[in-house]
C-alpha positions, 0 to 999 in steps of 0.5 A: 769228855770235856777238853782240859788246857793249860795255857801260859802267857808270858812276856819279854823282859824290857827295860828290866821288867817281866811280867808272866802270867800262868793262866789255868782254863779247866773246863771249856765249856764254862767261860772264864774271865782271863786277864793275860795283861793288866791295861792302864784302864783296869789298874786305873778301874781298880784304883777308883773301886778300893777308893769307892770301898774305903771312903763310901763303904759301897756295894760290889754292885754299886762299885760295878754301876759306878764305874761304868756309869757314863755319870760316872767313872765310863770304864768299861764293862771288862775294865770294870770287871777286873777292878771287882774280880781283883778287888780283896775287900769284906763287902759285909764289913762294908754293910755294916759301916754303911748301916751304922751311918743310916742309924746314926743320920737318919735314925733308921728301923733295923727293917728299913737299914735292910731295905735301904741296903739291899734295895736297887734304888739304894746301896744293892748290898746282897741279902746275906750282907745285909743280914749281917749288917742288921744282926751285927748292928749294936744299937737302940732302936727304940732311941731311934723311933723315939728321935723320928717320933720327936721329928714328927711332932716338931716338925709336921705337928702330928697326933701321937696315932699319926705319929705311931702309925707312921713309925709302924708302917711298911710305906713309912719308917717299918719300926716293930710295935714295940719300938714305936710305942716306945716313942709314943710312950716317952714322946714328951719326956 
């Protein structure tokens, strides 16, 4: 049988203040994260993830990286830790706005915003996030391939069988057939 406790932390009243924490480990055997006391460092953490959230719309990965970048913020791992597990966000929220921003600045197929947000070079939103994101987007891809196409052409002179198969490869923009064609098709209206 595995052995169950409960242990409650509690501290004085100083100067008017008290802090008191119940903490409920249920099972030994699987390790839990308890925080008995919050340090200057992890309120600090927390501080810079919901400001990383609401200015950047990242990642729950991509906040964890950043505040432990050494480039970055250099808390560390627990304080870190604290800051996501104590962070009360919608990270699919936050996939959707990064997404919008792809399309609208970039003018990004629906398979290159999911690999751009789900990629570890990228924003490392989860799948089922960016799932979301994609089906929850409400715009015209065809516009967009047509933008890109129109880039293409102005900027790099190339054929329209360049420029579609450009938007159409899995190395290139991953726009589907249909919306490539789309842009040959109205390329010089």
């Amino acid at each position: 049988m595995k052995k169950k406790f409960m242990t409650t932390l509690s501290s004085v009243a100083l100067a008017g203040l008290l802090t008191t924490s119940v903490i409920t480990l249920s099972d030994v055997h699987h390790p839990t994260v308890a925080y008995a006391a919050t340090t200057t460092n992890q309120k600090n953490a927390l501080r810079k993830a919901k400001s990383y959230y609401k200015t950047m719309n990242m990642s729950k990965q991509g906040i964890y990286d950043q505040l432990t970048s050494e480039a970055g913020e250099n808390f560390s791992e627990e304080d870190a830790q604290y800051a996501i597990d104590h962070l009360k966000v919608n990270y699919k929220k936050a996939a959707l706005k990064k997404a919008k921003s792809y399309y609208k600045t970039m003018n990004m197929s629906k398979q290159g915003i999911y690999d751009q947000l789900t990629s570890e070079a990228g924003e490392k939103f989860t799948a089922e996030e960016a799932q979301y994101a994609v089906d929850n987007l409400k715009v015209d891809y065809n516009k967009a391939a047509l933008k890109k196409a129109k880039t293409y052409q102005k900027t790099m002179a190339m054929s329209t069988d360049a420029i579609y198969d450009q938007l159409t490869s899995e190395a290139g923009e991953k726009f589907t057939a249909e919306e490539a064609q789309y842009a040959i098709d109205n390329l010089d209206k």
